[in-house]
C-alpha positions, 0 to 999 in steps of 0.5 A: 241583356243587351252587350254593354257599351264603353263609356263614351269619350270623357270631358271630365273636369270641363265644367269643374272648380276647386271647391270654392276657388281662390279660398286658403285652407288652414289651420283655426288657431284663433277660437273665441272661448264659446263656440267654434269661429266660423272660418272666413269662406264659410260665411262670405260667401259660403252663406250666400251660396247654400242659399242661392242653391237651396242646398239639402233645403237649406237655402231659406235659413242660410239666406236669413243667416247671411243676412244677419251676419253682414256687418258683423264680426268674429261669427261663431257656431254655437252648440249647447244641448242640441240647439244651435246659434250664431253669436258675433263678437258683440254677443248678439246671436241668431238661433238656427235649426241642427241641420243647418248647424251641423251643415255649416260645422262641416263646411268649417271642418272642410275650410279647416284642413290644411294645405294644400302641399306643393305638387311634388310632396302632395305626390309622394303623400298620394302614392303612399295613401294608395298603397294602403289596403284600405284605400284599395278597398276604396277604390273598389268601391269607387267603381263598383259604384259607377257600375250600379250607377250605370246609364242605359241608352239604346239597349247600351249600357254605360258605366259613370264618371265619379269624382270628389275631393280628397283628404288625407289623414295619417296612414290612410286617405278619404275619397269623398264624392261629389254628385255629377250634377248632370246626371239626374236630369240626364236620366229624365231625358232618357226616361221621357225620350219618347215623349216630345211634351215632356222633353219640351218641359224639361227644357223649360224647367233645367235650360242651363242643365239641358244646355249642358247636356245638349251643348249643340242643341241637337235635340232642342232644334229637333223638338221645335221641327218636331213641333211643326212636323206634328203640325203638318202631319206630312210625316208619318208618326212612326217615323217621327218617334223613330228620329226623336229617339235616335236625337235623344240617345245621340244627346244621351250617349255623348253626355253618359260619360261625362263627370261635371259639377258647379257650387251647388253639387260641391257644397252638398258634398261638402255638408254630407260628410265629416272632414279631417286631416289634410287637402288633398285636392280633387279626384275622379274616376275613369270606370271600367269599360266592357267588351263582349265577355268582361270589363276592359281597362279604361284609358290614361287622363284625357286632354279634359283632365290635363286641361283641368289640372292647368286650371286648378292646379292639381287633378288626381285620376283613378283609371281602372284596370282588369286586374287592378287599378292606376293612379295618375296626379297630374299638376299644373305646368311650370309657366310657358312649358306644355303638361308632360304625359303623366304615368302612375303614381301608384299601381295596383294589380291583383287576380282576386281584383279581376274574378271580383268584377268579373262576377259583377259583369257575369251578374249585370248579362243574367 
């Protein structure tokens, strides 16, 4: 196998926003006697976004829900011997399939947790649920995760960014994820890289993806040359797929290690899982990079990740190390005052740890 990469240069959290900005987490105390309130966000404009994304294949159902919960209050989820209901406060109900009710219970656990805290108390919350051997096993999990989920380029293999939302629960913590949204599209590009007609059709099926993806149109100017070229003939058709495939593996490196997400990722996460316990905010990894005989550590948080903090108000950062793992909480800046360099809230460091991944990278050059 091919000596393997460093992730490229990370943009982390550019493209990223809290779950669904601007909402308040709380605590429900108000419940009608059937069935559990739906929380505020959940129907506006929770509805309106799982159909505008058609998230898990729901967006039909979620469509016609939003269009019957308008003008109504106090909508409440109704579960009773596998079949699922919206009711509003007058009675009048809406039946609905189990999936789409149990995704829309899920979306309520989330909006149901409480906090966030202030940055200081969140901090100390964080670094005490690191600590735990469960956490730690975690974040292995979390890296060895970016590792099988690995994107080759050119012969070149790079490591991924993942990220999701935490939850703290008592003595222990939950890190969900949150799929790249990017990512499968920029695993078909490569797939059909040699391929001018289909990179052509995938521009026309994902343009908002492949602008992403392509934020210089590199390779969108270099298939409408392509296009004339192949008209022409002038150029021979071996030098023409050999530069084709230079401009996509230049696109497809600069955009591996890269970790993005908009509602439609955010929300499919959100109704994959169970949610309890406390808001903890958003996190992402920085994976292992590797040299020519093992993984490296990656790098402290990038200007992207203070960037996104500024923003969001908080952004937890889980750097790999050879022998461990640290774990950086940077928060928003006081008004008028620069972010300071954060160091570790919490850092792990064990030889087990280092023979562990070392056999992973033994296993990924056999």
């Amino acid at each position: 196998m091919a000596l393997l990469a460093p992730a490229a240069s990370s943009r982390a959290q550019e493209s990223w926003a809290p779950a669904l900005p601007a909402f308040t987490f709380h605590t429900v105390s108000a419940r009608f006697p059937e069935g559990e309130l739906l929380n505020a966000p959940v129907v506006e404009p929770g509805l309106k976004l799982l159909a505008d994304h058609d998230t898990a294949g729901l967006g039909a159902e979620a469509a016609r829900a939003d269009g019957w919960r308008k003008g109504r209050a106090g909508v409440t989820l109704v579960e009773s011997r596998g079949t699922w209901r919206l009711k509003d406060a007058s009675g009048a109900s809406l039946s609905v399939s189990a999936p789409f009710g149990s995704a829309l219970r899920r979306m309520n656990q989330y909006f149901s947790l409480t906090g966030p805290d202030a940055p200081e108390a969140l901090s100390a919350d964080l670094k005490a649920a690191f600590s735990t051997p469960a956490a730690v096993a975690q974040v292995r999990r979390v890296f060895e995760r970016s590792i099988s989920e690995r994107v080759v380029v050119a012969g070149k293999t790079y490591t991924v960014e993942l990220g999701g939302a935490i939850a703290l629960e008592p003595g222990g913590i939950n890190l969900h994820y949150i799929d790249d949204l990017l990512r499968p599209t920029l695993r078909e590009m490569i797939a059909v890289g040699d391929d001018p007609a289909a990179l052509a059709r995938l521009y026309a099926a994902e343009p908002a993806k492949m602008a992403l993806l392509d934020p210089m149109g590199i390779l969108k100017n270099h298939l409408a040359r392509r296009a004339q070229w192949d008209a022409e003939g002038r150029i021979p058709r071996e030098k023409r797929d050999a530069m084709l495939r230079m401009t996509v593996d230049t696109v497809a490196e600069s955009a591996a290690g890269h970790y993005s997400g908009d509602f439609g990722t955010q929300l499919k996460g959100m109704i994959a899982d169970d949610w309890s316990g406390r808001d903890g905010g958003t996190w992402h990894c920085h994976p292992p990079d590797a040299g020519p005989k093992g993984w490296a550590g990656d790098y402290p948080p990038s200007e992207a990740d203070y960037e996104a903090a500024a923003k969001t108000g908080q952004e937890t950062v889980v750097a790999f190390t050879a022998d461990g793992f640290d774990v950086y909480f940077l928060s928003r800046p006081a008004p008028g005052r620069a972010a300071e360099r954060a160091e570790p809230i919490f850092s792990y460091r064990d030889a087990g740890w280092r023979a562990h991944f070392q056999d992973l990278f033994d296993g990924l050059a056999k």
